[in-house]
C-alpha positions, -999 to +999 in steps of 0.1 A: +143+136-030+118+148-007+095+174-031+058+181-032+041+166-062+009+174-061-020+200-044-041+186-028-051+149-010-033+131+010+000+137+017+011+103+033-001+075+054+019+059+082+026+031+095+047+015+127+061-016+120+078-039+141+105-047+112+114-012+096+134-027+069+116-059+057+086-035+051+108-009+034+121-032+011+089-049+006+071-018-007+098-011-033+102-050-044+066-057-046+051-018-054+080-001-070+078+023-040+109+048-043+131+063-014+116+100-004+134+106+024+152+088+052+156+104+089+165+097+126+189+080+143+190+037+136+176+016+160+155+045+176+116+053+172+124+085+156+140+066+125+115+067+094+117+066+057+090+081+034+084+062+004+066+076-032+038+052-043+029+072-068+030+106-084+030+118-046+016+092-029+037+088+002+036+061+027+057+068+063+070+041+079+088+033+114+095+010+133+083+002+167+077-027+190+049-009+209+014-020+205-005+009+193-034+018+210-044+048+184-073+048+157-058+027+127-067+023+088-088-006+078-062-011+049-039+010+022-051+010-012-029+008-038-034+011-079-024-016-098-017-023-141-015-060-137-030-079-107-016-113-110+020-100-114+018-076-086+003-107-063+033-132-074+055-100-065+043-091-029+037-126-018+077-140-032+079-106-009+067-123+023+027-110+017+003-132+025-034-138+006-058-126+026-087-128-009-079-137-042-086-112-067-122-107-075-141-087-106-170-061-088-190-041-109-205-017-083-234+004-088-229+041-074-261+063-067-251+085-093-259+052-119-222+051-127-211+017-124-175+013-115-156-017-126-127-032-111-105-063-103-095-060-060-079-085-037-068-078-003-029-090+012-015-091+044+020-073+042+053-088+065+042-053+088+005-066+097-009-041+077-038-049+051-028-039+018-055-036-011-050-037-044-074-018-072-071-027-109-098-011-135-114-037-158-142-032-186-174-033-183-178-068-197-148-085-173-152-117-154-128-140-137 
């Protein structure tokens, strides 16, 4: 059910497709993406679903065979608890690697160091899917 869950931030990021339903269903099998809202008329470019990522995180997606000649996203950023799991997911899913997982313990200029465990996939849509996973201070691969 289509509801606002949060203030402020984004509100969704979307994405044209050229298989509507293989990248539906691969958000939800890999991601645990839920069903927001469905509209438009099948087999037409108005036909889109909106899926929760999150608490609120929405990603919009239809389906087009169009190239698109319109700024586009370097990648989607998703949170992850478990990194290897969520990679064995997405790529039985039909994701391909693009990096491995990695360990980065990146210095901000406010000296706050922010650790974390990233790897990049390429989703059955094209898009470039990253995925974030805190890690202590003392991690390593």
């Amino acid at each position: 059910m289509y509801k606002r869950l949060k203030q402020n931030g984004i509100h969704h990021v979307c994405l044209r497709v050229p298989d509507l339903y293989k990248t539906v269903n691969f958000y939800k099998a890999s991601f645990g993406a839920t069903l927001v809202s469905e509209w438009g008329t099948e087999g037409t470019a108005d036909h889109a679903f909106i899926l929760d990522l999150g608490t609120g995180d929405f990603l919009e997606i239809f389906e087009t065979q169009e190239p698109l000649s319109m700024g586009k996203w370097q990648h989607v950023a998703i949170w992850s608890n478990d990194m290897e799991a969520d990679y064995k997911r997405a790529i039985a899913n039909g994701a391909t690697v693009s990096t491995e997982p990695a360990i980065s313990h990146i210095p901000t200029r406010s000296d706050q160091i922010v650790h974390m465990k990233y790897g990049f996939l390429n989703a059955p849509g094209g898009e470039c899917v990253e995925l974030i996973q805190d890690v202590d201070a003392d991690a390593h691969m």
